[in-house]
FIDREN-732492 format. One record per residue (C-alpha): residue in one letter; x, y, z. Coordinates in steps of 0.2 Angstrom, whole numbers, padded with zeros to 4 digits, always signed. Example, Ala and Ser with C-alpha at 12.3 -4.5 7.8 and 13.67 -1.06 7.14 Angstrom:
<rs>
A+0062-0022+0039/S+0068-0005+0036/
</rs>
This chain:
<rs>
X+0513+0082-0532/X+0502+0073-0521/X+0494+0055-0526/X+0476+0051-0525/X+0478+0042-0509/X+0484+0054-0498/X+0472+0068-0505/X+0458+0058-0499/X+0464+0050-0482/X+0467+0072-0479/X+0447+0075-0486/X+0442+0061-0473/X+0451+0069-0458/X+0442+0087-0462/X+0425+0078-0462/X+0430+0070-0447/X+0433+0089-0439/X+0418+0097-0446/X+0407+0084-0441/X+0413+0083-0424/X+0410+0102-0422/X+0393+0101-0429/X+0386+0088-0417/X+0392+0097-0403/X+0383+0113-0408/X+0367+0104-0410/X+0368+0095-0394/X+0370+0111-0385/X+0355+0117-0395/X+0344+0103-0391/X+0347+0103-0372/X+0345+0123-0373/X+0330+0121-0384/X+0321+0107-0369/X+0327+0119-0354/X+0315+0132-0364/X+0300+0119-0368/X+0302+0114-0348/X+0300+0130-0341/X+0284+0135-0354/X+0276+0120-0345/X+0279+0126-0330/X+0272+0143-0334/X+0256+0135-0342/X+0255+0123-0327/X+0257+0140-0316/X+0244+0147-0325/X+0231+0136-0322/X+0233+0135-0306/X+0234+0153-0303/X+0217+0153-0313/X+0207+0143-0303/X+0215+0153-0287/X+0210+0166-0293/X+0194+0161-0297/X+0191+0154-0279/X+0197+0171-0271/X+0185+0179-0282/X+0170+0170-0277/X+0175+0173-0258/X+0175+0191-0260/X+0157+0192-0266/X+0142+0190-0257/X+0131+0173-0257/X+0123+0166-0271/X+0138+0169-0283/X+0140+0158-0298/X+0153+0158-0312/X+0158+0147-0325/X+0176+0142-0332/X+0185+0128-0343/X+0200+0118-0341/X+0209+0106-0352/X+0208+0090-0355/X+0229+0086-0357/X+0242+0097-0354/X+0257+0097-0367/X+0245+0082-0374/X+0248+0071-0359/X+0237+0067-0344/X+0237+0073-0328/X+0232+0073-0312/X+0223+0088-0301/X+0223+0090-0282/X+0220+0102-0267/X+0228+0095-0251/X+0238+0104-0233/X+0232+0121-0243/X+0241+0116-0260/X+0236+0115-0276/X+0247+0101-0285/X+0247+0099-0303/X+0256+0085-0310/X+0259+0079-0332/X+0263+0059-0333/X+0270+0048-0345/X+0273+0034-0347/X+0264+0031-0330/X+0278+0043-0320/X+0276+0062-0316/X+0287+0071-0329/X+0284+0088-0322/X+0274+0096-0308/X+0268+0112-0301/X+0264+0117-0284/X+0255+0134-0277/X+0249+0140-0260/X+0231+0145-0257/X+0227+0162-0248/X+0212+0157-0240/X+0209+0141-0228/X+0205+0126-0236/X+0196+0113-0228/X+0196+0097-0235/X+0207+0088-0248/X+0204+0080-0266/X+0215+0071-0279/X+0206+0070-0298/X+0209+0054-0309/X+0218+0054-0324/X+0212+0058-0342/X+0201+0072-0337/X+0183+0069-0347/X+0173+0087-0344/X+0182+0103-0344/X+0166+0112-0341/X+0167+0118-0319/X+0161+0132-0312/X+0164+0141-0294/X+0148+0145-0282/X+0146+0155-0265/X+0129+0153-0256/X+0122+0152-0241/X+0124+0133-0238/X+0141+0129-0246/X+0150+0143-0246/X+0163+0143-0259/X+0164+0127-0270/X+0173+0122-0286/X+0165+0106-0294/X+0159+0100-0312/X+0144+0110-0320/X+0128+0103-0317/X+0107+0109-0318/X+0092+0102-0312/X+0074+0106-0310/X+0063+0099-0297/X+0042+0102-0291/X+0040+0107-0272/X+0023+0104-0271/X+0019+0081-0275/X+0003+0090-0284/X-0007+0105-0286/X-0029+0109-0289/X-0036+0126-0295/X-0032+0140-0284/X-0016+0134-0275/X+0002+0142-0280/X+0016+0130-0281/X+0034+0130-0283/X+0047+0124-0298/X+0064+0122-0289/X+0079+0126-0304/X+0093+0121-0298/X+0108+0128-0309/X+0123+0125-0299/X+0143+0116-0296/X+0138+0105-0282/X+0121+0096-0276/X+0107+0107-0268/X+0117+0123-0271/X+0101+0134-0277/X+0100+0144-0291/X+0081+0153-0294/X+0065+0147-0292/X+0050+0151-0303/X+0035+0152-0296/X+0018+0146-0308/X+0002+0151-0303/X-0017+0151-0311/X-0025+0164-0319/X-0040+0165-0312/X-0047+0174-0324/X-0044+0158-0333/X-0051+0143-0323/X-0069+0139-0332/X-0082+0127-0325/X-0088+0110-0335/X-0099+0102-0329/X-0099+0111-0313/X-0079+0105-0311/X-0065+0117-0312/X-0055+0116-0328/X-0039+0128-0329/X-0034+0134-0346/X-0021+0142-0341/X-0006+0146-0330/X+0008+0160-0330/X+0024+0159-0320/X+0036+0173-0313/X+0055+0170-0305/X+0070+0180-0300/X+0088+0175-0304/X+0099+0179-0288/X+0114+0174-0299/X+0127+0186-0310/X+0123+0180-0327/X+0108+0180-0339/X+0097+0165-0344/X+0083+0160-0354/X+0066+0149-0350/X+0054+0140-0362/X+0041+0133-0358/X+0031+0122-0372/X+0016+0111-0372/X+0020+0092-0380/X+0013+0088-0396/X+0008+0107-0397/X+0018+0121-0407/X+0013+0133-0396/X+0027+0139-0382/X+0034+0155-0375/X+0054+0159-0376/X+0052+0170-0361/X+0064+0186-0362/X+0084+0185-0357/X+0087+0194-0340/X+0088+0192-0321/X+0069+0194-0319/X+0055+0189-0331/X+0037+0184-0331/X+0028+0172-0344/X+0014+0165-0348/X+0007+0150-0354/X-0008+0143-0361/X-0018+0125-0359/X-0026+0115-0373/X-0032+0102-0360/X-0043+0088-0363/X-0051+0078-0353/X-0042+0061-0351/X-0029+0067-0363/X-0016+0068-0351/X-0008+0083-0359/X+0009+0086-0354/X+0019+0104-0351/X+0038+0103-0352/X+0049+0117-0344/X+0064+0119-0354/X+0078+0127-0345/X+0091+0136-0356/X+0108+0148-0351/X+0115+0161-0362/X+0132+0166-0362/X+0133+0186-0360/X+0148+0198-0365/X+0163+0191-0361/X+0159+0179-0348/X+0163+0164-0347/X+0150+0153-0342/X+0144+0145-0356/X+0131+0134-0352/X+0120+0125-0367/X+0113+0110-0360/X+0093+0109-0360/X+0085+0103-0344/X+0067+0097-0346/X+0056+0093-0332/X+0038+0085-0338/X+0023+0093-0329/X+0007+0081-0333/X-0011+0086-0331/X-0018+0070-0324/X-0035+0073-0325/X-0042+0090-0333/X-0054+0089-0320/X-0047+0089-0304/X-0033+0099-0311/X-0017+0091-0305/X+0000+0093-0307/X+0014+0079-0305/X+0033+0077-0306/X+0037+0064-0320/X+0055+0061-0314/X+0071+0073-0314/X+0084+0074-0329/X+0100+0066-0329/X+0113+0079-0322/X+0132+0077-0321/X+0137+0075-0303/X+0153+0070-0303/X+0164+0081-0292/X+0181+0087-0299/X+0186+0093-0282/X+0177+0105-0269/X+0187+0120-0258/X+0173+0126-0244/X+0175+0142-0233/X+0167+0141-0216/X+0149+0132-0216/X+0138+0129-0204/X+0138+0109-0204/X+0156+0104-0205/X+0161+0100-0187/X+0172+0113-0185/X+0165+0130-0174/X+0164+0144-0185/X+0161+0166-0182/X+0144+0169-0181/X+0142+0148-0176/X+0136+0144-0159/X+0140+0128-0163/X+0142+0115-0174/X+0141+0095-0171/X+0146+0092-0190/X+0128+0087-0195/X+0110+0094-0200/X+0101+0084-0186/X+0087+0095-0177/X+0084+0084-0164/X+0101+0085-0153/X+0109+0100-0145/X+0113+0110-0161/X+0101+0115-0174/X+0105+0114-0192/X+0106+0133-0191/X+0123+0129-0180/X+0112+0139-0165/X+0111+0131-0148/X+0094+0120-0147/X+0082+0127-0132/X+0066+0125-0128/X+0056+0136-0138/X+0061+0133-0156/X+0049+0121-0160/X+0061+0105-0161/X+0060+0093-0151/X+0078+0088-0140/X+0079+0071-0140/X+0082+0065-0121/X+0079+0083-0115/X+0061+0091-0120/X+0046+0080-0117/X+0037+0093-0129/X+0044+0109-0140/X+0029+0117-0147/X+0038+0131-0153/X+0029+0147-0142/X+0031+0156-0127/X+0014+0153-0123/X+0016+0145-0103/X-0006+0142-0104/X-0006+0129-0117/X-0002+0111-0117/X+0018+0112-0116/X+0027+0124-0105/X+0042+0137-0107/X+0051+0124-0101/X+0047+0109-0113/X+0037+0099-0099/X+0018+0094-0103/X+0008+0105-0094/X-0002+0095-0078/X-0012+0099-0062/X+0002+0104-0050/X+0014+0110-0060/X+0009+0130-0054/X+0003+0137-0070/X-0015+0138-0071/X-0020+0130-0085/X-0037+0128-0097/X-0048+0120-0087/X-0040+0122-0070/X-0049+0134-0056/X-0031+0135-0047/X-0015+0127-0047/X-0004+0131-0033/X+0011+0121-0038/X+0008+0108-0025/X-0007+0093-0024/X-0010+0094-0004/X-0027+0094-0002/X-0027+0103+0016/X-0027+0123+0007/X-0036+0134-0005/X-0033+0124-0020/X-0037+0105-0020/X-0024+0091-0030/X-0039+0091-0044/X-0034+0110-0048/X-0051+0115-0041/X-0053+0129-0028/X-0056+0122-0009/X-0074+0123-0001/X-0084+0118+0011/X-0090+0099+0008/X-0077+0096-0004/X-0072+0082+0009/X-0055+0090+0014/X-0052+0102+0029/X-0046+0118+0023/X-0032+0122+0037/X-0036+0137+0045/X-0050+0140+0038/X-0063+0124+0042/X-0066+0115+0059/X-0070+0099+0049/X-0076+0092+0032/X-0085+0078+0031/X-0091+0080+0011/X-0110+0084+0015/X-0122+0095+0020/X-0130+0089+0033/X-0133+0098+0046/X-0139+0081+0058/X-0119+0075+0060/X-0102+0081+0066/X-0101+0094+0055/X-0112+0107+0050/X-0114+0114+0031/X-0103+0129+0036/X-0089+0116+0040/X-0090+0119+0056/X-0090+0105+0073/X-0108+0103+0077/X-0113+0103+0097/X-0126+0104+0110/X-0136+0121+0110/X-0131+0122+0090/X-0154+0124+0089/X-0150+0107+0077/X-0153+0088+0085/X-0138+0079+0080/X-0141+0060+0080/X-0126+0050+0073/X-0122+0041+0089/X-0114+0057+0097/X-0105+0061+0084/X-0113+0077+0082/X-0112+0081+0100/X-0095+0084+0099/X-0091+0074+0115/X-0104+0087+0127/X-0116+0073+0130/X-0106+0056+0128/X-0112+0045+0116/X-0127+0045+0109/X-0141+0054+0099/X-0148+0072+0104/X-0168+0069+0107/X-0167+0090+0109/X-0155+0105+0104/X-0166+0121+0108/X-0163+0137+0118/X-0161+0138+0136/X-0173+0133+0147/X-0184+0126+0133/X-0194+0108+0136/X-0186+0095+0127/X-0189+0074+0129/X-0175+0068+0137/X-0172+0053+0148/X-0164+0056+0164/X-0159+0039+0171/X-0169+0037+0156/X-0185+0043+0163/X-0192+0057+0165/X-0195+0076+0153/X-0184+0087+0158/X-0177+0105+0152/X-0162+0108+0138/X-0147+0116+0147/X-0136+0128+0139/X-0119+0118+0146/X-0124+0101+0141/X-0114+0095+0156/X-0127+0082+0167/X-0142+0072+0159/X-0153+0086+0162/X-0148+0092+0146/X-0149+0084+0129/X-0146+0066+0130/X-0149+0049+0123/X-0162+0036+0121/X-0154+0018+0128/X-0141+0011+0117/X-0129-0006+0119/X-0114-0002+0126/X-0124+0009+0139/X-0121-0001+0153/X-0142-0003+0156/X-0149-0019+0148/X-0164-0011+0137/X-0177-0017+0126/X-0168-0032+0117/X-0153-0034+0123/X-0148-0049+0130/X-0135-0040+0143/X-0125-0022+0143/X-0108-0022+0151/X-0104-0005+0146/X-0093-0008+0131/X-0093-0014+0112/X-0081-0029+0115/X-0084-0044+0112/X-0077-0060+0123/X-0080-0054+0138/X-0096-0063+0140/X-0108-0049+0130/X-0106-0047+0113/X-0104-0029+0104/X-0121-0031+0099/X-0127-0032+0118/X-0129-0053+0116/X-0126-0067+0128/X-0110-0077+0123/X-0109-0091+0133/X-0094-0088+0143/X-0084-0100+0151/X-0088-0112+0135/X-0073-0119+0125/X-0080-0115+0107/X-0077-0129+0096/X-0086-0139+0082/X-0096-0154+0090/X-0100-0163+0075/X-0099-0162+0055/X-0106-0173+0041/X-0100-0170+0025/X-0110-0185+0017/X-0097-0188+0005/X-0099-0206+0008/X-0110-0209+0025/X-0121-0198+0036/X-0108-0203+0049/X-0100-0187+0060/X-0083-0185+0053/X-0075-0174+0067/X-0065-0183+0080/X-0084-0188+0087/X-0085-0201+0074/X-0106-0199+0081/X-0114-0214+0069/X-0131-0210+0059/X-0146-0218+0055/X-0152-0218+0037/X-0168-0222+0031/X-0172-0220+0013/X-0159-0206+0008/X-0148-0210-0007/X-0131-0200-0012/X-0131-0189-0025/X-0117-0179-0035/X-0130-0164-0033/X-0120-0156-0020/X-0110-0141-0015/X-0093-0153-0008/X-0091-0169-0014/X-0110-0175-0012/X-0124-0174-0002/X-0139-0183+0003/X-0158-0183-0007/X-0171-0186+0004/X-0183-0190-0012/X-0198-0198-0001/X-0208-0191+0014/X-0201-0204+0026/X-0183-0202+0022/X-0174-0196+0037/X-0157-0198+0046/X-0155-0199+0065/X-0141-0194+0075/X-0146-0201+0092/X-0131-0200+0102/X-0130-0181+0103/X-0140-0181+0116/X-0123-0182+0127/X-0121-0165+0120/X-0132-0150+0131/X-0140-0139+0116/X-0151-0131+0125/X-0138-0116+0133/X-0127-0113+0117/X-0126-0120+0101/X-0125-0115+0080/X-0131-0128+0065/X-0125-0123+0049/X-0130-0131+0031/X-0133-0133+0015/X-0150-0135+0007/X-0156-0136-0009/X-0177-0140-0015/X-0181-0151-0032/X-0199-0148-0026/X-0205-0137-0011/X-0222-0143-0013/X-0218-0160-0004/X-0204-0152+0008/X-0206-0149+0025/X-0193-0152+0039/X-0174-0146+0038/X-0169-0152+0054/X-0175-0153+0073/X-0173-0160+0091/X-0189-0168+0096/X-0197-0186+0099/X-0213-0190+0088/X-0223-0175+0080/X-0221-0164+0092/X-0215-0171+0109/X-0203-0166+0119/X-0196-0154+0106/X-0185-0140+0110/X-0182-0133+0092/X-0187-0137+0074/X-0180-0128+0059/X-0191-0131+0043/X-0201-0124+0026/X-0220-0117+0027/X-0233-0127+0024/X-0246-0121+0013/X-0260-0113+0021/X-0272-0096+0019/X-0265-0087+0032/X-0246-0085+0029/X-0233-0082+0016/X-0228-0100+0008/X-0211-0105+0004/X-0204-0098+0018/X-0190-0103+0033/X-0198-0104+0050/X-0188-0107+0066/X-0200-0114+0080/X-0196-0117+0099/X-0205-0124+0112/X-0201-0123+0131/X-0209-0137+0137/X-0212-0156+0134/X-0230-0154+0127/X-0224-0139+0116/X-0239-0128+0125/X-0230-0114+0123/X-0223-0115+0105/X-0213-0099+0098/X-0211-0096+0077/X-0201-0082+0067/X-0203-0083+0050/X-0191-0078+0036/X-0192-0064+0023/X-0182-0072+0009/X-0195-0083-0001/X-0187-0100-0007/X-0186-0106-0023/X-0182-0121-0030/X-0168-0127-0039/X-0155-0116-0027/X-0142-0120-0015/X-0146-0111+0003/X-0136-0108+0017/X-0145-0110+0034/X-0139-0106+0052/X-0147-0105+0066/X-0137-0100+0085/X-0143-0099+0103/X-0135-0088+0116/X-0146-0097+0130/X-0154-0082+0127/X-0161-0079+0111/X-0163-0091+0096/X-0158-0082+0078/X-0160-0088+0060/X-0148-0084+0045/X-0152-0088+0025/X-0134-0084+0016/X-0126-0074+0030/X-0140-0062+0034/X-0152-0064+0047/X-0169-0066+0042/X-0187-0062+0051/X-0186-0057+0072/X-0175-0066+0083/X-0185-0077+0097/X-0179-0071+0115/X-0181-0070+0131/X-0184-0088+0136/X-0172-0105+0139/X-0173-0119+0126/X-0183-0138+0132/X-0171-0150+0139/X-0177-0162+0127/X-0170-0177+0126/X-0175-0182+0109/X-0162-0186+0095/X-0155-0174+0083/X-0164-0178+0065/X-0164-0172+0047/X-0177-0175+0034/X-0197-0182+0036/X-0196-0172+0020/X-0197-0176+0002/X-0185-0168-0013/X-0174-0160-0003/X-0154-0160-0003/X-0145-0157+0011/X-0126-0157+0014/X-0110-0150+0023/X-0120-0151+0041/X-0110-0145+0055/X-0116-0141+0075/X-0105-0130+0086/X-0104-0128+0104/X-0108-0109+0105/X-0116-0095+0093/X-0106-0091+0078/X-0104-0072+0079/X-0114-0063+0063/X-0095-0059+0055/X-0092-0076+0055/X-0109-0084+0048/X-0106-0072+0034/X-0088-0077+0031/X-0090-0097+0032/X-0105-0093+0017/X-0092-0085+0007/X-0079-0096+0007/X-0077-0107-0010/
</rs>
C-alpha cells in the first residue's frame, strides 16, 4: 500500500509530462497559425497593388478624356504604411514600431516615368485614374474646380464656365457654356437689363453627374437632369445696385456599380455688378484638395523625353524657342515668334504684307513688291528700271538709266546738257543751249549757243567775235554756233581786267579775269586791334595819332574805339612808306550809334580833299541819292578833278556791327559789306600817288575796330571767310 507521499511526488511527475506536451502543441500552433496571418497580408498587399495596376492599364487602353474613381485604405492590418512607384515597381510596405514588418513588391506592364514615395498615415482614401490629351494617364488624389474664362461679360456676348472635375491640376473635365436669352434682355431706361440666362455642356467623361444652379437669397434654382449631356435654364431677379449673386453648384452621382463616388459640392459665385451694364465676375475659386498621392504618366508632349508622333520635345511649354508646346518644330509661319531667329511671325503665307515667308520685315530691296512700292527688284542701285525708293526708273528722275538714257540731270530743261528725253543735248539739236557749253556737248568749246537752227540758216554769232555769220550743220569752226566773250577766253572783254586763257588763279589773272598783282609778297601790312592803343600791332609796330577817340567795351574783339565827336580822328602817318596805290585791301569793323552825324570810315588824303587817292565813307544827306549808304570814291589826281563814286546797295542801320573791305588790283577798286560785294566796281584807272596819311574818323558816333591793311587784294573766298570766322 502506497503512502500519501509517494502518490503525490507520482501525480506531480504526470503533470510534469502532460504539460510539457501541451505547450509544444500550442507552440507549433501559434507559429503555424502567424505563417497563415503573414501570407494573407501578403495577399491583401498583392491585392492592392494589382488594383491600382490594373486600374492604370485600364486607363491606358481607352481613349483620352478617361476618368475613373477608386478608394484605398487608410492602414493595412491597422498599421501604417508607406506607397511608392519607383525603376517601374510598385513597393508596398506595413511599419511598426517605426521598421517595415512586411513588404510587397510588383512589376508595372507599361513604362513609367517618374518616381514617388507617399508619407505615412495615409489621410484621403478617395483617388482616381485620368487619360487626356495633356497628361496622359495619371493617378493622384480626387479633386474639382470651377473657373470663368471670360474676367467679364455685357448682353449679347457668350462666355465660358471652365469645370474642372479631375486627379491632377488643369486635367479637364466639361465645360458649360451660359449664354443670354435674347428673347429676354429688356430695356430700362434705354440700358440693357438681362433677366435671364440658360447654359448647355457636354461631359467627355464615362460617368454621370449633376449641375445646379441657384440664385442667393432666392429659392428658386434648377436641379438640371443626370446625364452626359443636358441644357438648363436659369432665371434673373436683378435689381439694380443689388448686386445679386448666381452660384453654380457642381454635384457627381455615382452610377451602377462604379466606383467613383464623388459628393463634394463645388460653388463658383457669379455676381451681377451692375444690373445695368450687365457684368459677370469671378468671386474667387473653392478650396480643392491638391495634394498628390503619386503620379504614373504615359508619353506626353512636355516631358523632355521624344515621344511617337513628337517632333520634338525640350521638356517645356515655351512658344518662343525651337519647339512648340505642341512638341512640333517652330518655323516661320505659325504665328510665334522664335526668339533670336524671327524678326516677326505673323502667322500667314501672305509674302505682300509687312512680314515675310521667311519671318524678315518686309522693306524696299528685299524683292517682293510690296504695298506702296512701284517695283522692287531685290537690289537698291539706282542705275536700272527700279530706283532704291522702290519707284520705277524715268527720265528726270536724276539717275541714268543704263542702256537706256544718255544722261539725267533731274529736269526738264531743254537749255542744258541734257534734253527732257534724257538725251545729250548738241549743236543743230534746233534748241540754243547756254550753260557755258554745257549743252554743246563739247562741239563748240566752251560757251553759250547764241543760235541752234537748221542748216544754212542766219544766226548772230561772233566770229573773232565780230561779225553775223551762218549756223553750220558740223559745228566744227566759229562759223557755226558759238559764244559771246567769256573770262577764260583768252581775249580781255568788257570788264575784265586781263584773260590768260584759264580759270586759275596765281598766275597773275584771277579766275574772275582780275589783275592780281604778281610778283608781290602777300602779307598783312598793318593791324590795330584797339584793345589798348590805336598803335599797329603787327611786326610794324606803325604808331597812331588819337584825337578825341575813347575806348569802349562796345566792340567785336576786346574793344574798340568811339569816335563820339566830329573832330575825333586817328592818324597813321608813317604808312606812307607803304605804295597803296598798285595793290592793297582794308578790312574792318564798324558799328553807327547815330548815322545822322557820321561821315567818314577811313581815307588817304591831306585836308578835305587834297591830294586824296581814295575815301571810304557814309552818304550825306541830300535830295538826290539814297541816304545811309557805303560810297567808295577815288580820285586820280591831286586836285580830285576827276573824282569817281560807287555806292552800295545794303542800306545802313544803326546799332549793327558791319564788316567793310575794300581791295585794289592797280586796276579796279571793289567794295564789300559782310563778304559780298556791294554796288559797281570802279575800273579801268590807277590810284593818285598821294602822299597824304592814312586816317580814320572826322566822324561822330561811330565805332570802329579790328583794322587791318594788306599788301594785295583779298580774293572774294577769302573776304567771305575772314567775316565768318568767330
Amino acid at each position: 500500500m502506497q503512502n500519501k507521499s509517494q502518490i503525490s511526488f507520482e501525480f506531480i511527475m504526470i503533470f510534469s509530462l502532460v504539460f510539457f506536451a501541451l505547450s509544444g502543441f500550442i507552440y507549433v500552433i501559434n507559429d503555424r497559425m502567424n505563417e497563415i496571418s503573414v501570407k494573407q497580408e501578403e495577399l491583401i498587399m498583392k491585392s492592392l497593388a494589382d488594383s491600382i495596376i490594373n486600374e492604370i492599364v485600364l486607363a491606358s487602353s481607352f481613349n483620352n478624356n478617361y476618368m475613373r474613381r477608386f478608394d484605398v485604405p487608410v492602414k493595412l492590418f491597422g498599421q501604417d504604411y508607406n506607397m511608392s512607384i519607383e525603376d517601374n515597381f510598385i513597393h508596398i510596405e506595413v511599419i511598426e514600431n517605426g521598421n517595415v514588418r512586411i513588404e510587397h513588391f510588383a512589376a508595372f506592364p507599361i513604362h513609367v516615368k517618374g518616381s514617388f514615395i507617399d508619407e505615412i498615415n495615409l489621410t484621403n482614401t478617395e483617388h482616381c485614374v485620368t487619360k487626356n490629351d495633356f497628361d496622359g494617364v495619371r493617378i493622384s488624389k480626387n479633386q474639382a474646380s470651377l473657373d470663368v474664362l471670360s474676367s467679364s461679360v455685357r448682353v449679347g456676348e457668350e462666355f465660358e464656365l471652365y469645370v474642372s472635375l479631375h486627379c491632377i491640376e488643369d486635367a479637364k473635365s466639361f465645360t458649360v457654356t451660359v449664354e443670354y436669352d435674347p428673347d429676354m434682355v429688356e430695356f430700362v431706361e434705354a440700358r440693357p437689363v438681362i433677366r435671364s440666362i440658360e447654359f448647355k455642356d457636354k461631359n467627355p467623361l464615362f460617368e454621370d453627374y449633376k449641375l445646379i444652379f441657384n440664385f442667393e437669397n432666392s429659392p428658386e434654382h434648377i436641379d438640371d437632369s443626370i446625364g452626359r449631356y443636358s441644357y438648363g435654364y436659369l432665371g434673373s431677379n436683378c435689381v439694380t445696385g443689388s448686386g445679386n449673386v448666381a452660384v453654380l453648384v457642381f454635384e457627381a452621382k455615382q452610377s451602377g456599380d462604379s466606383k467613383i463616388k464623388f459628393d463634394d459640392r463645388i460653388n463658383e459665385n457669379l455676381k451681377i455688378l451692375d444690373c445695368n451694364t450687365n457684368k459677370f465676375t469671378k468671386e474667387g475659386l473653392p478650396e480643392t484638395r491638391s495634394d498628390a498621392l503619386f503620379s504614373i504618366m504615359l508619353e506626353g508632349c512636355g516631358d523632355g523625353i521624344l515621344d511617337f508622333g513628337e517632333e520634338c520635345d525640350d521638356g517645356n511649354w515655351d512658344n518662343t524657342d525651337s519647339c512648340l508646346n505642341t512638341c512640333q518644330d517652330a518655323i516661320c509661319g505659325d504665328g510665334y515668334l522664335w526668339d533670336g531667329e524671327e524678326i516677326c511671325d505673323d502667322g500667314n503665307d501672305n509674302d505682300n504684307d509687312a512680314c515675310r515667308n521667311d519671318c524678315t520685315i518686309a522693306n524696299c530691296g528685299d524683292g517682293v513688291l510690296d504695298f506702296g512700292e512701284e517695283c522692287d527688284d531685290g537690289n537698291l542701285v539706282n542705275t536700272d528700271a527700279c530706283l532704291d525708293n522702290c519707284q520705277d526708273a524715268d527720265c528726270t528722275d536724276g539717275y541714268v538709266w543704263q542702256g537706256i538714257e544718255t544722261c539725267d540731270d533731274g529736269n526738264t530743261d531743254q537749255t542744258d546738257l541734257c534734253n527732257n528725253i534724257c538725251e545729250l543735248t548738241y549743236c543743230g539739236d534746233t534748241i540754243t543751249q547756254n550753260p557755258n557749253g554745257l549743252g554743246t556737248n563739247g562741239a563748240t568749246g566752251i560757251g553759250d549757243e547764241i543760235c541752234d537752227s537748221e542748216v544754212g540758216a542766219a544766226c548772230t554769232t561772233v566770229d573773232g567775235y565780230v561779225g553775223n555769220n551762218d549756223c553750220l550743220a558740223d559745228c566744227s569752226t566759229y562759223t557755226t554756233c558759238v559764244t559771246t566773250e567769256y573770262c577764260g577766253d583768252g581775249i580781255i572783254n568788257g570788264n575784265e581786267d586781263c584773260d590768260d586763257g584759264n580759270n586759275l588763279n596765281g598766275d597773275g589773272c584771277s579766275a574772275t579775269c582780275e589783275n592780281l598783282c604778281i610778283n608781290q609778297n602777300r602779307q598783312m601790312i598793318f593791324y590795330a586791334p584797339f584793345d589798348d592803343d590805336p598803335h599797329d600791332h603787327s611786326s610794324l609796330n606803325n604808331g597812331g595819332n588819337a584825337v578825341g577817340v575813347d575806348p569802349t567795351n562796345n566792340a567785336k574783339i576786346g574793344q574798340a574805339v568811339l569816335f563820339d565827336d566830329i573832330l575825333d580822328a586817328i592818324v597813321w602817318p608813317d604808312l606812307l612808306e607803304y605804295d597803296l596805290k598798285n595793290c592793297f585791301s582794308v578790312e574792318t569793323w564798324i558799328y553807327f550809334e547815330d548815322l545822322e552825324n557820321a561821315k567818314t570810315i577811313f581815307c588817304q588824303r591831306f585836308g578835305p580833299q587834297d591830294h586824296q587817292s581814295f575815301c571810304l565813307r557814309k552818304h550825306t544827306n541830300d535830295l538826290t541819292s539814297n541816304n545811309n549808304t557805303i560810297i567808295i570814291e577815288i580820285c586820280d589826281d591831286e586836285t580830285c578833278s576827276n573824282r569817281k563814286q560807287s555806292k552800295s546797295v545794303t542800306m545802313i542801320e544803326e546799332d549793327t556791327w558791319y564788316y567793310l573791305t575794300i581791295t585794289y588790283n592797280g586796276h579796279r577798286l571793289k567794295v564789300f559789306i559782310n563778304g559780298i560785294q556791294e554796288g559797281n566796281s570802279l575800273s579801268s584807272f590807277e590810284l593818285f600817288d598821294s602822299d597824304a596819311a592814312l586816317f580814320v574818323g572826322d566822324t561822330k558816333d561811330m565805332v570802329i575796330d579790328e583794322l587791318k591793311i594788306y599788301n594785295y587784294p583779298l580774293y572774294d573766298a577769302e573776304i567771305l571767310s575772314n567775316f565768318n570766322l568767330p
